[in-house]
Each structure stands twice: as C-alpha cells, then as structure tokens.
PDB file of N, CA, C and O in Angstrom:
ATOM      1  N   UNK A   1       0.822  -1.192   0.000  1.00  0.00           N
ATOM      2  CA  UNK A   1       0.000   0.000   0.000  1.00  0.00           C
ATOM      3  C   UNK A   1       0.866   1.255   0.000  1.00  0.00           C
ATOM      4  O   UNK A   1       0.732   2.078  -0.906  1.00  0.00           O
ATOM      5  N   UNK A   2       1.867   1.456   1.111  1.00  0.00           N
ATOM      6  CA  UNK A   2       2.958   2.631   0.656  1.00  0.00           C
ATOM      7  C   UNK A   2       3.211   2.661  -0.128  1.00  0.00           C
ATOM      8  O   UNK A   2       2.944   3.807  -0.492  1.00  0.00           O
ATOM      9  N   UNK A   3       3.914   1.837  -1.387  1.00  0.00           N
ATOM     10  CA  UNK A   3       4.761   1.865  -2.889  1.00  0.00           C
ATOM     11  C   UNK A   3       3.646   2.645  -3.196  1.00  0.00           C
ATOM     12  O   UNK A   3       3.889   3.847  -3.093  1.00  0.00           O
ATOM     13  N   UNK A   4       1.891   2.230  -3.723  1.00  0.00           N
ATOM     14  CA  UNK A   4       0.893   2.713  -4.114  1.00  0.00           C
ATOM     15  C   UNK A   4       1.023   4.164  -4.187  1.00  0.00           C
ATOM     16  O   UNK A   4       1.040   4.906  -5.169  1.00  0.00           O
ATOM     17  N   UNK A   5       1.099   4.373  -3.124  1.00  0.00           N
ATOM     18  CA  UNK A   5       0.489   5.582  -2.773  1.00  0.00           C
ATOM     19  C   UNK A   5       2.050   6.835  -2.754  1.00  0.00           C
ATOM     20  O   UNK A   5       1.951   8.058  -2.844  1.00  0.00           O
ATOM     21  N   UNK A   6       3.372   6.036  -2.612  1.00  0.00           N
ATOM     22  CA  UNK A   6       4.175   7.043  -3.057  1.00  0.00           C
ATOM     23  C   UNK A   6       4.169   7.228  -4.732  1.00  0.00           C
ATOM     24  O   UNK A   6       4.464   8.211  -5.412  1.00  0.00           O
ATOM     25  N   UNK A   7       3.767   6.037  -5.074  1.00  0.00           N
ATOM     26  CA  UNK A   7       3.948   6.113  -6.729  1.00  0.00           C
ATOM     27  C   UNK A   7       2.912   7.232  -7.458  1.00  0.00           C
ATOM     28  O   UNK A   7       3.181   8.016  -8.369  1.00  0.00           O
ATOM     29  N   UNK A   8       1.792   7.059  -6.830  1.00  0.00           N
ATOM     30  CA  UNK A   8       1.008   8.267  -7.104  1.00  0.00           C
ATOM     31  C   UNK A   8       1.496   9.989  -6.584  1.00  0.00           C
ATOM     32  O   UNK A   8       1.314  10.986  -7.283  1.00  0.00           O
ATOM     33  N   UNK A   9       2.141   9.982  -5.192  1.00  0.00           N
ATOM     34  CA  UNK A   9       2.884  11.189  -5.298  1.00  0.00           C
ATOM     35  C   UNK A   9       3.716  11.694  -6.445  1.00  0.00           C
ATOM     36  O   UNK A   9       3.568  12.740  -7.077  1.00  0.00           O
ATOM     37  N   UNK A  10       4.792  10.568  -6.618  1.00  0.00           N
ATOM     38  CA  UNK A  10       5.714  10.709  -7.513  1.00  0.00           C
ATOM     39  C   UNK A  10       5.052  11.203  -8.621  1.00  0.00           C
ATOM     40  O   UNK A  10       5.438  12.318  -8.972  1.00  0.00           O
ATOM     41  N   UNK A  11       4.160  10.697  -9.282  1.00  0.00           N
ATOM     42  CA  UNK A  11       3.209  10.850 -10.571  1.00  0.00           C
ATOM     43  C   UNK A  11       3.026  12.460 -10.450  1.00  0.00           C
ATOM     44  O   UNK A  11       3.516  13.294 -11.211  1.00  0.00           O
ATOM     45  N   UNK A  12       2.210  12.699  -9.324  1.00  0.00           N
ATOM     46  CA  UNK A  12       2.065  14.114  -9.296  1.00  0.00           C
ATOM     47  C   UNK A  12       2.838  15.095  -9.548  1.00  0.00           C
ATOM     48  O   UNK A  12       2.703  16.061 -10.300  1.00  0.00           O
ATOM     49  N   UNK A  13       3.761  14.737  -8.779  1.00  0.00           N
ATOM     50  CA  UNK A  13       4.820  15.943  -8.895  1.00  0.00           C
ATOM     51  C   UNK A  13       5.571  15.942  -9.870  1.00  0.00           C
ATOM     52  O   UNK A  13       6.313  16.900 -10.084  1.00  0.00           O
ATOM     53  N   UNK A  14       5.536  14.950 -10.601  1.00  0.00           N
ATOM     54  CA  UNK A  14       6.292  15.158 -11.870  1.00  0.00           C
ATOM     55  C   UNK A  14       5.568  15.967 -13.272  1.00  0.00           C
ATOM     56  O   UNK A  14       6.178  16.558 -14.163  1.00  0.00           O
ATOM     57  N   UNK A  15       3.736  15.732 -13.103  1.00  0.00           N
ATOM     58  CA  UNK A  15       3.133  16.202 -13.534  1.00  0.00           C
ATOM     59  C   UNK A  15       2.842  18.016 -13.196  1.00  0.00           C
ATOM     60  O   UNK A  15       2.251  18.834 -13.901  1.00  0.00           O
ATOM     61  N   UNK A  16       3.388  18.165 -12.106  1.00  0.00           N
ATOM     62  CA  UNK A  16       3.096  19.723 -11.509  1.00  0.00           C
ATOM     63  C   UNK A  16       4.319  20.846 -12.611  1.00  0.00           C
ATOM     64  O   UNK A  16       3.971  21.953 -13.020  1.00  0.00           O
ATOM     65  N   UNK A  17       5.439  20.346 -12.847  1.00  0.00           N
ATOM     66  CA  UNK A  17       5.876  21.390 -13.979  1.00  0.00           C
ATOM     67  C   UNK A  17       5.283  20.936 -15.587  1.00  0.00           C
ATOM     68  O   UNK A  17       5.257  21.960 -16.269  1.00  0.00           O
ATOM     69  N   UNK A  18       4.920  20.014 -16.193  1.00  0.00           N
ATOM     70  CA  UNK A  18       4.084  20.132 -17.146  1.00  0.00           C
ATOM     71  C   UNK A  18       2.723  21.532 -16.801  1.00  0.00           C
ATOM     72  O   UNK A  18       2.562  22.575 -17.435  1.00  0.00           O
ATOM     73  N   UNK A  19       2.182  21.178 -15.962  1.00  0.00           N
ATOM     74  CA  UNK A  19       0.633  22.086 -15.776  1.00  0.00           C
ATOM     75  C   UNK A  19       0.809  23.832 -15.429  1.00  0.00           C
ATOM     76  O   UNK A  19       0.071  24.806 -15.581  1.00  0.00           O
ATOM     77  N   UNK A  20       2.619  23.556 -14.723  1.00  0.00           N
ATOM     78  CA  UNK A  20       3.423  25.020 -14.604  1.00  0.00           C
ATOM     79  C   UNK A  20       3.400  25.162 -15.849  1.00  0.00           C
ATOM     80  O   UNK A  20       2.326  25.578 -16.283  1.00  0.00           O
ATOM     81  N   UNK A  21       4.333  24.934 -16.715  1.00  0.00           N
ATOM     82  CA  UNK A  21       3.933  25.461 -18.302  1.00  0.00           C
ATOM     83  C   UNK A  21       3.428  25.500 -18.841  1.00  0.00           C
ATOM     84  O   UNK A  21       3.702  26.273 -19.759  1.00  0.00           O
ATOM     85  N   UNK A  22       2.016  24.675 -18.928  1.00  0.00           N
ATOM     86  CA  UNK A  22       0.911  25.003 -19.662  1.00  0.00           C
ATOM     87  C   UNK A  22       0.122  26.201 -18.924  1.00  0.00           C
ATOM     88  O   UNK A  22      -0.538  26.992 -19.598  1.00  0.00           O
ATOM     89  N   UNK A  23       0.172  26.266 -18.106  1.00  0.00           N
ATOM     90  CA  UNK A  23      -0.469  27.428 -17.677  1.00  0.00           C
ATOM     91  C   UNK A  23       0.553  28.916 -17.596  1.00  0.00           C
ATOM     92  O   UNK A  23       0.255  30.105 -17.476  1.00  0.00           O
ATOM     93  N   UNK A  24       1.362  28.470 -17.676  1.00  0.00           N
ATOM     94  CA  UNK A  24       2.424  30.471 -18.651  1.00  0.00           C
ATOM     95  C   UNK A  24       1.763  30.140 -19.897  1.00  0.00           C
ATOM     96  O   UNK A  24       0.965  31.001 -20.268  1.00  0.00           O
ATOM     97  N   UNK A  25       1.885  29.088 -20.667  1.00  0.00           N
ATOM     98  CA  UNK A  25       1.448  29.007 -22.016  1.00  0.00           C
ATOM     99  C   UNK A  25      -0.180  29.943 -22.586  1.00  0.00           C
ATOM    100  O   UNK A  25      -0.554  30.734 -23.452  1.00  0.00           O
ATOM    101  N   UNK A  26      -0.728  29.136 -21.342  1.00  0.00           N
ATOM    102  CA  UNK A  26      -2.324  30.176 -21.521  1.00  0.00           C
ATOM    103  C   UNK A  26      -2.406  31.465 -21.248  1.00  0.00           C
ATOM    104  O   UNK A  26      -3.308  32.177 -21.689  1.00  0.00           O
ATOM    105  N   UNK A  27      -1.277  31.956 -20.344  1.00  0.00           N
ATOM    106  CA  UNK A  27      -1.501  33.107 -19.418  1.00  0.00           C
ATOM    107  C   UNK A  27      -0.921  33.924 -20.747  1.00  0.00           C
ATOM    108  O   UNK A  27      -1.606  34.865 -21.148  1.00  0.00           O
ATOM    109  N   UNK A  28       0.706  33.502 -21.665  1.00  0.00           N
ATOM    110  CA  UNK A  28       0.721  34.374 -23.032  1.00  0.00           C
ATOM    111  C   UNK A  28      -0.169  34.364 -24.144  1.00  0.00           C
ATOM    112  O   UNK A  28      -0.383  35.409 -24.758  1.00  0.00           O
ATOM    113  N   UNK A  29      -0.649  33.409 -24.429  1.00  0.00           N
ATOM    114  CA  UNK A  29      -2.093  33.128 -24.763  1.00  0.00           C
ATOM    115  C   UNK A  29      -3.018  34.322 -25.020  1.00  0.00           C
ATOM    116  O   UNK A  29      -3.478  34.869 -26.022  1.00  0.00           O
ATOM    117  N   UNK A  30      -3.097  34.499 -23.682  1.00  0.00           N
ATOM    118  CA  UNK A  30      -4.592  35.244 -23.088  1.00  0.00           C
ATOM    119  C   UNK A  30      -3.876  36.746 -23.262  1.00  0.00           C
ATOM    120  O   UNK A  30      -4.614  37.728 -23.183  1.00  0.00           O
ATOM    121  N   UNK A  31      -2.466  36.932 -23.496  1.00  0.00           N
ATOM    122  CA  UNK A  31      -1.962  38.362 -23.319  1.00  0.00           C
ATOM    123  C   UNK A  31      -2.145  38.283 -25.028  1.00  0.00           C
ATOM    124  O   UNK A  31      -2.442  39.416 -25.409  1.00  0.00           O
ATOM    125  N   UNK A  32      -2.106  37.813 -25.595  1.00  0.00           N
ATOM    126  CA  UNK A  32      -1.602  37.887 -27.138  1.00  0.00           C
ATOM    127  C   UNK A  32      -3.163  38.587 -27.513  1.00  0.00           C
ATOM    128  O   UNK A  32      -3.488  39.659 -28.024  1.00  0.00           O
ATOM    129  N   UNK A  33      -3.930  37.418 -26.992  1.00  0.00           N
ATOM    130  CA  UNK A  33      -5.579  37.804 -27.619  1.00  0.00           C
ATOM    131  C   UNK A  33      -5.971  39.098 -26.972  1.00  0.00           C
ATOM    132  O   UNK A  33      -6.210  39.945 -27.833  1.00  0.00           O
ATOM    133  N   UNK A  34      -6.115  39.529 -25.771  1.00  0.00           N
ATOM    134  CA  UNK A  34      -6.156  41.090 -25.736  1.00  0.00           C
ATOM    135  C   UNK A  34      -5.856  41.979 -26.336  1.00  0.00           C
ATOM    136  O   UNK A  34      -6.672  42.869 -26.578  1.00  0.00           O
ATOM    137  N   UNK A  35      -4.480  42.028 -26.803  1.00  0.00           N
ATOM    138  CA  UNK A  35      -3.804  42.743 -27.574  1.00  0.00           C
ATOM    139  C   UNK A  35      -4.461  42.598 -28.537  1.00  0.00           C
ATOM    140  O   UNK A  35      -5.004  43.627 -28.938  1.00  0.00           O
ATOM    141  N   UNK A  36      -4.712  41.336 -29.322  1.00  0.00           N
ATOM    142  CA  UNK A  36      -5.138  41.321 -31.097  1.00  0.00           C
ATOM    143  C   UNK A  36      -6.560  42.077 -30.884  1.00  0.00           C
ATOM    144  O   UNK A  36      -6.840  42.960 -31.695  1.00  0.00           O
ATOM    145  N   UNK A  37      -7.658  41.722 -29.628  1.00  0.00           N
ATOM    146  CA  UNK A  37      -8.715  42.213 -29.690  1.00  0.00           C
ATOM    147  C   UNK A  37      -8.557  44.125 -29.499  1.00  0.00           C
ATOM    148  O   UNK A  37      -9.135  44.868 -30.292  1.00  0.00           O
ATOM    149  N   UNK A  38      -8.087  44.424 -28.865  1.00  0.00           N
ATOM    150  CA  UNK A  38      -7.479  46.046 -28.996  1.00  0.00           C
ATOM    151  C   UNK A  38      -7.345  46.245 -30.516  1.00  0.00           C
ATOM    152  O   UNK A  38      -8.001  47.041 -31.189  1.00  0.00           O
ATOM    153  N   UNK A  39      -6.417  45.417 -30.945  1.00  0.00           N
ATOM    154  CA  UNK A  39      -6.047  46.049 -32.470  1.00  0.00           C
ATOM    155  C   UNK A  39      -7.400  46.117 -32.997  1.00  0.00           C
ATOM    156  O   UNK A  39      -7.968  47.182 -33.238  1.00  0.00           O
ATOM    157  N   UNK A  40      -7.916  44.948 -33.175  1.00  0.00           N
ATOM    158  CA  UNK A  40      -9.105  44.646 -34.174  1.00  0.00           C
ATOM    159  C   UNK A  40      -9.877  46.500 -33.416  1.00  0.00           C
ATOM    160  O   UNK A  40     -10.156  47.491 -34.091  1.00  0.00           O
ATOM    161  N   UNK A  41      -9.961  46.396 -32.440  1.00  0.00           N
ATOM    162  CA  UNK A  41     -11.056  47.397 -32.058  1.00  0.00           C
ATOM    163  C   UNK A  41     -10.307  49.075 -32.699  1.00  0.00           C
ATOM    164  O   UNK A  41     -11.062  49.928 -33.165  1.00  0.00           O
ATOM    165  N   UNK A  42      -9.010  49.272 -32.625  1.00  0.00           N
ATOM    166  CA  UNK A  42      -8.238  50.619 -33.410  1.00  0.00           C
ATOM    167  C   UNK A  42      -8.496  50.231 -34.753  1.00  0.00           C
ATOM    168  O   UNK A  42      -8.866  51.171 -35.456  1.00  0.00           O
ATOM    169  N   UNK A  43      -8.395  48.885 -35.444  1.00  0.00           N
ATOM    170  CA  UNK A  43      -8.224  48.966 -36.301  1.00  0.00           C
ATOM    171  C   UNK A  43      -9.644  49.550 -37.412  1.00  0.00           C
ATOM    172  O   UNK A  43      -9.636  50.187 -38.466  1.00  0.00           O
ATOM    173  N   UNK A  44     -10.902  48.903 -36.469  1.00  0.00           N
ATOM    174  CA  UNK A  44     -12.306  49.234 -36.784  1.00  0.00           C
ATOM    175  C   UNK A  44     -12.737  50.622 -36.772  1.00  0.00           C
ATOM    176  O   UNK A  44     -13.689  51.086 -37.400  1.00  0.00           O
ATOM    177  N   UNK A  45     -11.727  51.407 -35.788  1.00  0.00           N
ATOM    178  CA  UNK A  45     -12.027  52.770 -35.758  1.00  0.00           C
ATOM    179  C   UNK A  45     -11.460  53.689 -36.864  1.00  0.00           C
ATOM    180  O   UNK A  45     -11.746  54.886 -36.895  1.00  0.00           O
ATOM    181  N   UNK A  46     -10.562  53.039 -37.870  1.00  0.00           N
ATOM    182  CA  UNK A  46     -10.081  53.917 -38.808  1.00  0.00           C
ATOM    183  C   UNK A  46     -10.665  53.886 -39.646  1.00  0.00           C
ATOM    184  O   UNK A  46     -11.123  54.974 -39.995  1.00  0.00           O
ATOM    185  N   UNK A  47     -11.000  52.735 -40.442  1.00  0.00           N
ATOM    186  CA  UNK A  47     -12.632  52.670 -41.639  1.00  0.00           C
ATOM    187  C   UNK A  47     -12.178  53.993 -42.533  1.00  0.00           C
ATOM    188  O   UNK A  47     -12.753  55.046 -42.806  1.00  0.00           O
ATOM    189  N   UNK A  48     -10.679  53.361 -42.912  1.00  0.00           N
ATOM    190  CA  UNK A  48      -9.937  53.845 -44.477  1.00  0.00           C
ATOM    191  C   UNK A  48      -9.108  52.784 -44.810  1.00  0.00           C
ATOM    192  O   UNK A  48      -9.324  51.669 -44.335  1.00  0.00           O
ATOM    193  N   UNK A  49      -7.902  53.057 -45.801  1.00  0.00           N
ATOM    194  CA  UNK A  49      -7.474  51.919 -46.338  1.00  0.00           C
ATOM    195  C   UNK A  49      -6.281  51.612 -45.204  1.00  0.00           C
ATOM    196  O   UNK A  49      -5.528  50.675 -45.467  1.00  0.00           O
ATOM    197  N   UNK A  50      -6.087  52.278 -44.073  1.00  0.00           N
ATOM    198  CA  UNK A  50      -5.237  51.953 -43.366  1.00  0.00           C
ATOM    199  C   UNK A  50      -6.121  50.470 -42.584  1.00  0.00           C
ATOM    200  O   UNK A  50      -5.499  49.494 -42.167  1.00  0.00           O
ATOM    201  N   UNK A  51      -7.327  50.575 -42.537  1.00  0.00           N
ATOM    202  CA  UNK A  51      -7.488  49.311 -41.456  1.00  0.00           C
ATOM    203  C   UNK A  51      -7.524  48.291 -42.138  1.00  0.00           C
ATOM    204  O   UNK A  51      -7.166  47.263 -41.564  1.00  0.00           O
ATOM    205  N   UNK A  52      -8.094  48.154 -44.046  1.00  0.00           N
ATOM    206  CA  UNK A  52      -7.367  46.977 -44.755  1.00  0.00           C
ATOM    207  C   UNK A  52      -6.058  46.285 -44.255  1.00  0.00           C
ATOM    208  O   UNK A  52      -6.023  45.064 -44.096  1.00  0.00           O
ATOM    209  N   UNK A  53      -4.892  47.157 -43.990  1.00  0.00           N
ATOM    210  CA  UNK A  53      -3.559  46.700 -44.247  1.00  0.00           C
ATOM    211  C   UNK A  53      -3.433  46.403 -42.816  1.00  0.00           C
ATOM    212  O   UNK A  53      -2.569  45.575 -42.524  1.00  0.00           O
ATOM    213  N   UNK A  54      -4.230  46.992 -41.725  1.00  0.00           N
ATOM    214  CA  UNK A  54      -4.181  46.856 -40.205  1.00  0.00           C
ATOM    215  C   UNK A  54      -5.339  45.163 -40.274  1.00  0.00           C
ATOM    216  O   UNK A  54      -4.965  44.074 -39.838  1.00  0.00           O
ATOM    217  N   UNK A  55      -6.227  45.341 -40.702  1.00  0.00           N
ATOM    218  CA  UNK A  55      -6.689  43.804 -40.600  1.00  0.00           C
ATOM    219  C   UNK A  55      -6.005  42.252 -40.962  1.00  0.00           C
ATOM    220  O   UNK A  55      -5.957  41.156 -40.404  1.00  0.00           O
ATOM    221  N   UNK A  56      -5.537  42.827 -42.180  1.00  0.00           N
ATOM    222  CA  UNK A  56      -5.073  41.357 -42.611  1.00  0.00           C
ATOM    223  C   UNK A  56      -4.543  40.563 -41.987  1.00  0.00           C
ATOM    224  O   UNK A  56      -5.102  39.473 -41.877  1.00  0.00           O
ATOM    225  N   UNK A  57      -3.345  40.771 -41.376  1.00  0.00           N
ATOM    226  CA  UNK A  57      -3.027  39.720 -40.261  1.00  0.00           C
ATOM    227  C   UNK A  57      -3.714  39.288 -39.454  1.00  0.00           C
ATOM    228  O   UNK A  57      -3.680  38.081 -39.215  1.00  0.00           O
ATOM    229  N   UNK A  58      -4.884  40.467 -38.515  1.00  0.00           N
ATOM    230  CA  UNK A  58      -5.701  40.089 -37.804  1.00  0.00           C
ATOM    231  C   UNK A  58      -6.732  39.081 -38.416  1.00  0.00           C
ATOM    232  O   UNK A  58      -7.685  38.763 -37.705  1.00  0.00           O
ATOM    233  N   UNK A  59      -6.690  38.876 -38.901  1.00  0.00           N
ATOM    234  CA  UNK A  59      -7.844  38.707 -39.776  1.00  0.00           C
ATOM    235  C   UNK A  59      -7.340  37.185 -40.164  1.00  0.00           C
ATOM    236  O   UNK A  59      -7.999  36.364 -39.526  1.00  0.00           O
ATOM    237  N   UNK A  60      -6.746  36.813 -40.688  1.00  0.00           N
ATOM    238  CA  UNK A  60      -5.439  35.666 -41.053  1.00  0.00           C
ATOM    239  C   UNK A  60      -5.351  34.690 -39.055  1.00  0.00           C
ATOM    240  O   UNK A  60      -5.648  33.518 -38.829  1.00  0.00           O
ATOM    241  N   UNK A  61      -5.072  35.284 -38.477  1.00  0.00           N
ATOM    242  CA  UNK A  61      -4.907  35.121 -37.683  1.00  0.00           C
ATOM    243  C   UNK A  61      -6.106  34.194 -36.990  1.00  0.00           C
ATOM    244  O   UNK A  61      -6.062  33.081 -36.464  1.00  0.00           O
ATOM    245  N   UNK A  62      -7.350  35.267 -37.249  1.00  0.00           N
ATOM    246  CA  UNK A  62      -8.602  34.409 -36.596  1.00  0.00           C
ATOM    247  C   UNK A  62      -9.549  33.227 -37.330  1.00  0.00           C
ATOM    248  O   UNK A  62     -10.417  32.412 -37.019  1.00  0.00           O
ATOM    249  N   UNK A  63      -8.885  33.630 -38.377  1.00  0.00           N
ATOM    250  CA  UNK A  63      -9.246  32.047 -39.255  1.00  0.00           C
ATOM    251  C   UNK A  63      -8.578  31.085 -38.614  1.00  0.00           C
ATOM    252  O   UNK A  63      -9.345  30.127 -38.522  1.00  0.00           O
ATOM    253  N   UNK A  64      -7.510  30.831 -38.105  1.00  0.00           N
ATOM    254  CA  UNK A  64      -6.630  29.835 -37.803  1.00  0.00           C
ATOM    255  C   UNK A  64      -7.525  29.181 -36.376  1.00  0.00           C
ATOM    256  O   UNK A  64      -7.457  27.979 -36.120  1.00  0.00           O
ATOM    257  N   UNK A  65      -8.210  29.982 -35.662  1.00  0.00           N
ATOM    258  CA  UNK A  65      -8.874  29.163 -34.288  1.00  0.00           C
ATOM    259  C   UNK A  65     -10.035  29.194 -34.421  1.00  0.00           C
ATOM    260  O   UNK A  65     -10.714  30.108 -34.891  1.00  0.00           O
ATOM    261  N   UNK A  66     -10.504  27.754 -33.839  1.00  0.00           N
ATOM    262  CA  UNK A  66     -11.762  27.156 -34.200  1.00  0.00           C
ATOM    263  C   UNK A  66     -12.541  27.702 -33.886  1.00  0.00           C
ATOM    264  O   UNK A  66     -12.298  28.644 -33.132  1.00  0.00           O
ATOM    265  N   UNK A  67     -13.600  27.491 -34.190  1.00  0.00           N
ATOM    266  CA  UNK A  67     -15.104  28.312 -33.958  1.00  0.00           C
ATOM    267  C   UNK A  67     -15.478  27.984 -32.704  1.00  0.00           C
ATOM    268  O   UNK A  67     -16.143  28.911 -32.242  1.00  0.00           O
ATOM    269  N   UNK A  68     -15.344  26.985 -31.847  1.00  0.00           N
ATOM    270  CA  UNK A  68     -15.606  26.659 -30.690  1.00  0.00           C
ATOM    271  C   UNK A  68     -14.314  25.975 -29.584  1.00  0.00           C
ATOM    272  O   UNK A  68     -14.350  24.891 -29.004  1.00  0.00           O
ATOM    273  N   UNK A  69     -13.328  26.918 -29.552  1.00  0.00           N
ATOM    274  CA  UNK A  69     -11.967  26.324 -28.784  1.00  0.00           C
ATOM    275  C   UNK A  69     -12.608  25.140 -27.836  1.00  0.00           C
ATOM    276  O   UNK A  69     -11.861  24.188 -28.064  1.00  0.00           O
ATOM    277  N   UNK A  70     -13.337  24.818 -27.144  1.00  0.00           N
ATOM    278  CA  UNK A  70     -13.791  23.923 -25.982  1.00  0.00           C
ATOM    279  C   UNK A  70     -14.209  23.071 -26.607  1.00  0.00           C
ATOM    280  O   UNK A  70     -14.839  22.375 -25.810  1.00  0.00           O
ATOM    281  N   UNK A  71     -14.284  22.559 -27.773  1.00  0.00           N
ATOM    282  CA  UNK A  71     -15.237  21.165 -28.273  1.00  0.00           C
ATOM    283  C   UNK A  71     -13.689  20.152 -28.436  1.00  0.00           C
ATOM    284  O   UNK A  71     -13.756  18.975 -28.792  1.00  0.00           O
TER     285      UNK A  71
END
C-alpha cells in the first residue's frame, strides 16, 4: 500500500511542472488575444485603407482558431 500511494505522489509531482507550463502558455495566450482584440477594435475605428492593411493579419490570424476552442 505505501509503494501505491508514493507512486502516485511521484506521478504528481512530476506532472506539476508540465501544468506550470501550460499554464504560462495560456496566461501568453490570453496576453496575445487582448492585444489582437485592442487592435481589431483601433483597427475598426479607422474605416480607411489603413485598417485593410491593419486587418489582414488580424484577420489571417482568426481564421486559424476554431469556432468553438472547448469542443
């Protein structure tokens, strides 16, 4: 029953820096998409040919993630 139950510690903690980096991973993530959503929102406010050349990437960009990230 000890082996058991250290083996499951062990498990854990080896798993605790995987879930450390995935979670910086989300946290730049979540900084990137603010930012793009800011742009998109300056970029909507110019409505000349500057927000063409200001969209495209944005724009490029949100094609690439799915319509429903959680499925």
């Amino acid at each position: 029953m000890g082996d058991f139950i250290r083996s499951k510690m062990a498990a854990k903690a080896s798993a605790a820096p995987a879930r450390a980096s995935c979670r910086a991973d989300l946290v730049a993530a979540r900084r990137k998409l603010c930012a793009a959503a800011k742009a998109v929102d300056a970029a909507l406010k110019l409505d000349t040919d500057q927000m063409i050349d200001a969209a495209r990437p944005l724009v490029a960009a949100a094609r690439l993630l799915p319509d429903d990230p959680l499925e």
